[in-house]
C-alpha positions as MATLAB code, in Angstrom:
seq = 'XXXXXXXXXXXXXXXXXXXXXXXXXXXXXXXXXXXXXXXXXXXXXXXXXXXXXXXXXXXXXXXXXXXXXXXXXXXXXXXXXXXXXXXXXXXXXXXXXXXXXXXXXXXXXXXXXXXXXXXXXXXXXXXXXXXXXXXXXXXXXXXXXXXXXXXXXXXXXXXXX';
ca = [
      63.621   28.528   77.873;
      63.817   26.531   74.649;
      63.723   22.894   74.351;
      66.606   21.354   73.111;
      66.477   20.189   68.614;
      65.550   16.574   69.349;
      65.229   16.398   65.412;
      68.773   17.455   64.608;
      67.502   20.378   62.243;
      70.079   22.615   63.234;
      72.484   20.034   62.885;
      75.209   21.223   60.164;
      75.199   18.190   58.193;
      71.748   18.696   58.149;
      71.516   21.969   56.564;
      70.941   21.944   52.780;
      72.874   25.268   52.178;
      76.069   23.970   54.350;
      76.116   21.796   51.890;
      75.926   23.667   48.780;
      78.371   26.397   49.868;
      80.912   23.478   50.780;
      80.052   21.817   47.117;
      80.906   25.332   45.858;
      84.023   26.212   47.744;
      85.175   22.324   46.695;
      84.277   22.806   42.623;
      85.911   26.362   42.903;
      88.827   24.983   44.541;
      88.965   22.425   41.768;
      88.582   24.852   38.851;
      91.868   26.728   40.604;
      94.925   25.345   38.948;
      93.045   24.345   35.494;
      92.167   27.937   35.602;
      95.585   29.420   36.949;
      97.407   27.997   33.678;
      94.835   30.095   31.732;
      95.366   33.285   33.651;
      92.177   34.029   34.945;
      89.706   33.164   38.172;
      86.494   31.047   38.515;
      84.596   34.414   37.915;
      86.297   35.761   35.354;
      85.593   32.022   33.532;
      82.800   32.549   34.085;
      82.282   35.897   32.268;
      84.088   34.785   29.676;
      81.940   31.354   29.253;
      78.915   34.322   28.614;
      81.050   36.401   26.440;
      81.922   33.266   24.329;
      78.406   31.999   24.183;
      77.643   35.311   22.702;
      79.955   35.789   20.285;
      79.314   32.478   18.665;
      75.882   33.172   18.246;
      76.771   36.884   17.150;
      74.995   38.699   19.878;
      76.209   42.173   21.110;
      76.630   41.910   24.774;
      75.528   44.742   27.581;
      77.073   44.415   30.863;
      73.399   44.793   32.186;
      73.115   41.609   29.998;
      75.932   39.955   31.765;
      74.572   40.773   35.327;
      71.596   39.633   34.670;
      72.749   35.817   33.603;
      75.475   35.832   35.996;
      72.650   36.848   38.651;
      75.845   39.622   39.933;
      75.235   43.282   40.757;
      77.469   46.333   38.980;
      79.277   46.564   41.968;
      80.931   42.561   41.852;
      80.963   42.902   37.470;
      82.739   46.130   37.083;
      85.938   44.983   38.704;
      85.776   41.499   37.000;
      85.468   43.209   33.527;
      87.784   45.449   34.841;
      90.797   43.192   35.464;
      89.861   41.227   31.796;
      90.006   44.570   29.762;
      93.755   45.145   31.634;
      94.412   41.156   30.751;
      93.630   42.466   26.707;
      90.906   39.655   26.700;
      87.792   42.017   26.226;
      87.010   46.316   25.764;
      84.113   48.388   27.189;
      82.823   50.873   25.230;
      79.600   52.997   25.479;
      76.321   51.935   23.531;
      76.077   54.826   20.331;
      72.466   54.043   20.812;
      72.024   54.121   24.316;
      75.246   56.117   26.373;
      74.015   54.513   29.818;
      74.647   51.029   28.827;
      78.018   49.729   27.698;
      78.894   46.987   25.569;
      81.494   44.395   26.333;
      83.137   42.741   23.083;
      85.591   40.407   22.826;
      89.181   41.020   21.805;
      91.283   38.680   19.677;
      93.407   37.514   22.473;
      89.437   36.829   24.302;
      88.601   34.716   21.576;
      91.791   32.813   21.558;
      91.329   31.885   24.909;
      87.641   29.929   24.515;
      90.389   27.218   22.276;
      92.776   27.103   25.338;
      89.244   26.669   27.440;
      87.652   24.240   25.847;
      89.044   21.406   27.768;
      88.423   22.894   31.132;
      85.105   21.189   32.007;
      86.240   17.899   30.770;
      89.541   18.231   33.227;
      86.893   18.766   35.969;
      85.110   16.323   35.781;
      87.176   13.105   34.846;
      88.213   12.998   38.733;
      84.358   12.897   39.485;
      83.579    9.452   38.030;
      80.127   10.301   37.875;
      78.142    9.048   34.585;
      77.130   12.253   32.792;
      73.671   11.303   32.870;
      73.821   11.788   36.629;
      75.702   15.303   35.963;
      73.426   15.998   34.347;
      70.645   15.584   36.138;
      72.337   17.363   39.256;
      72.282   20.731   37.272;
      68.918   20.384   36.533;
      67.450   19.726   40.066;
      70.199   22.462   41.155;
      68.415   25.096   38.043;
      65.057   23.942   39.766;
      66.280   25.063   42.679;
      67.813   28.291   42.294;
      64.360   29.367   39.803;
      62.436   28.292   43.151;
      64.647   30.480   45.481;
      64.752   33.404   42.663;
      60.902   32.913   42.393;
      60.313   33.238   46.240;
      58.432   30.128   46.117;
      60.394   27.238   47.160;
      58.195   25.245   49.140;
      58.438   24.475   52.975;
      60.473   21.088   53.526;
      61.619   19.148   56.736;
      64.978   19.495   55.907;
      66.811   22.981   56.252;
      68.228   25.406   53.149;
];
């Protein structure tokens, strides 16, 4: 028989990755309506904050490409670039160089939209009252993470992920 968790480690509030998943669900949440009068989802933003990264600094971008630096599999980035290329925001078309990969580019309407975006983080965050020094240093300890889970190699702590 097991003793009882006198140290409260399987406490919920306790648990590192309750607490990121409920951050998540709470900035997603947030994003909703900013994103709604845009006419596209948190993930689809998010493809097209890759796509418009890109095509500023005049790189062609592979969907390979795109899974890779959205960390998403073919399976969850097919139907994402699926529903944009319907929306007239971006075309697929097969690599002339290489036929197994296929390029994404964006259309004119896709380009229009990064103007009609580029108030979207600021709406976001002017509720959070946090100095953007502080915001700042939350992504980075956040990209520390993540590159320690990706790595395998996050090291054992008394608190739970």
């Amino acid at each position: 028989m097991n003793e009882p968790d006198s140290s409260g480690i399987l406490n919920l509030d306790n648990q590192i990755c309750f607490a990121l998943y409920a951050a998540n669900r709470a900035v997603t949440a947030r994003y909703r309506p900013i994103l709604d009068q845009l006419g596209i989802t948190y993930p689809q933003y998010l493809v097209m904050l890759v796509l418009w990264e890109h095509a500023r600094q005049g790189q062609v971008t592979h969907v390979s490409d795109l899974g890779r630096r959205l960390r998403l599999d073919s399976g969850t980035l097919t139907p994402l670039l699926k529903r944009l290329s319907e929306r007239g925001l971006l075309s697929r078309s097969r690599d002339p160089g290489d036929e197994r990969s296929v390029i994404i580019s964006l259309t004119d309407a896709g380009l229009a939209l990064e103007d009609q975006a580029r108030d979207v983080p600021a709406r976001l965050l002017c509720d959070l009252n946090l100095p953007p020094e502080r915001l700042g240093a939350l992504r980075d300890e956040l990209r520390a993470v993540l590159e320690m889970l990706e790595a395998g190699s996050a090291p054992n702590a008394r608190s739970s992920l």
